[in-house]
KEMI-281369 format. One record per residue (C-alpha): z, x, y; residue in three letters. Coordinates in steps of 0.001 Angstrom, whole numbers, padded with zeros to 6 digits, always signed. Example, Ala and Ser with C-alpha at 12.3 -4.5 7.8 and 13.67 -1.06 7.14 Angstrom:
// KEMI-281369
+007800+012300-004500Ala
+007140+013670-001060Ser
// end
This chain:
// KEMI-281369
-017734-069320+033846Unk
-014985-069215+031267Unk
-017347-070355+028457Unk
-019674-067760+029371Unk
-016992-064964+028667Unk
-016288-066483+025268Unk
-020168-066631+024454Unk
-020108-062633+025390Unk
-016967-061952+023656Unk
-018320-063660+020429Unk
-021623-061597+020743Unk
-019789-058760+021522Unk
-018060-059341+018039Unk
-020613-060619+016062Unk
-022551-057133+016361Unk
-019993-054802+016341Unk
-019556-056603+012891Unk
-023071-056407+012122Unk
-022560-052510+012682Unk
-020142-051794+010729Unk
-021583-053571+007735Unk
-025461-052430+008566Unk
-027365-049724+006191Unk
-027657-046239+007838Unk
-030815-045584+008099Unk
-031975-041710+007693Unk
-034453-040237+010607Unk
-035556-038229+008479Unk
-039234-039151+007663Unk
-039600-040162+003451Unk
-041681-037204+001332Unk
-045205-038330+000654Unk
-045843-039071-002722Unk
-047819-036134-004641Unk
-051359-036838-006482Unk
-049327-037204-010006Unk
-046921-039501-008341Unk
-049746-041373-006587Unk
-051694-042238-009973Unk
-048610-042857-012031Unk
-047885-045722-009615Unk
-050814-047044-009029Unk
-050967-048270-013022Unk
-054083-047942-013571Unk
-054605-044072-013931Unk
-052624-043587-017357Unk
-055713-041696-018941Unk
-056402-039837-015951Unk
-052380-039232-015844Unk
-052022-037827-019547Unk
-055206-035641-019566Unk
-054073-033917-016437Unk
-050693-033220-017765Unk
-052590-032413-021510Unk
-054327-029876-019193Unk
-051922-028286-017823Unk
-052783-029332-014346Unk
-049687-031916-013203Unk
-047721-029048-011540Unk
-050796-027608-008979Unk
-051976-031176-008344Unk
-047726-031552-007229Unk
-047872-029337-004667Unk
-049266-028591-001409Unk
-053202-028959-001643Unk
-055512-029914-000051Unk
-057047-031258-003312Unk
-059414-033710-003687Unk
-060111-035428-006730Unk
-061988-038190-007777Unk
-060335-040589-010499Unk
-061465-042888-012745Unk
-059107-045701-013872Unk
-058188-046687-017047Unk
-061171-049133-016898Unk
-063276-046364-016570Unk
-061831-044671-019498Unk
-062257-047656-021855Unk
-066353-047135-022041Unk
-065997-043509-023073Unk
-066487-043499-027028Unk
-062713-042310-028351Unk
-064146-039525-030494Unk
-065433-038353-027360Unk
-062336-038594-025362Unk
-060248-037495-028633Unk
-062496-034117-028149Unk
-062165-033911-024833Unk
-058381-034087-024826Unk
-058058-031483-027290Unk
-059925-028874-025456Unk
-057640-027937-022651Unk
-060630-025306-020955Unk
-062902-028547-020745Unk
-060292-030655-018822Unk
// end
């Protein structure tokens, strides 16, 4: 009987440590990630990325949509002839 008391005591101290030295954790649910935010970590949306912000675009696709857009990848990018992206980059109605 008396070792069980000493097991419970111990326990009882080994989380009221564990409390005291534990991360608070906030309730409050984590903001999603915006469609900017979304592409820029993802990696491989860097094209995509700069054009929208070359555009003009990077604040309205940061807030509330709903938005839907389809984006190619860097990959994607890669087999469009430069001249033709240089073009398109410098015409901010065509983005």
């Amino acid at each position: 009987m008396r070792r069980n008391r000493k097991f419970v005591a111990l326990a009882a101290v080994a989380v009221l440590s564990l409390s005291a030295v534990a991360p608070v954790v906030s309730a409050t649910p984590a903001a999603k990630p915006d469609i900017v935010q979304t592409a820029v970590a993802a990696g491989q949306f860097k094209t995509l990325t700069k054009l929208v912000k070359q555009a003009g675009l990077a604040g309205t696709l940061q807030t509330k949509g709903p938005f839907t857009v389809f984006a190619p990848s860097d990959a994607a990018f890669a087999k469009v002839p430069k001249s033709t992206l240089a073009a398109l980059a410098k015409d901010k109605a065509k983005l």
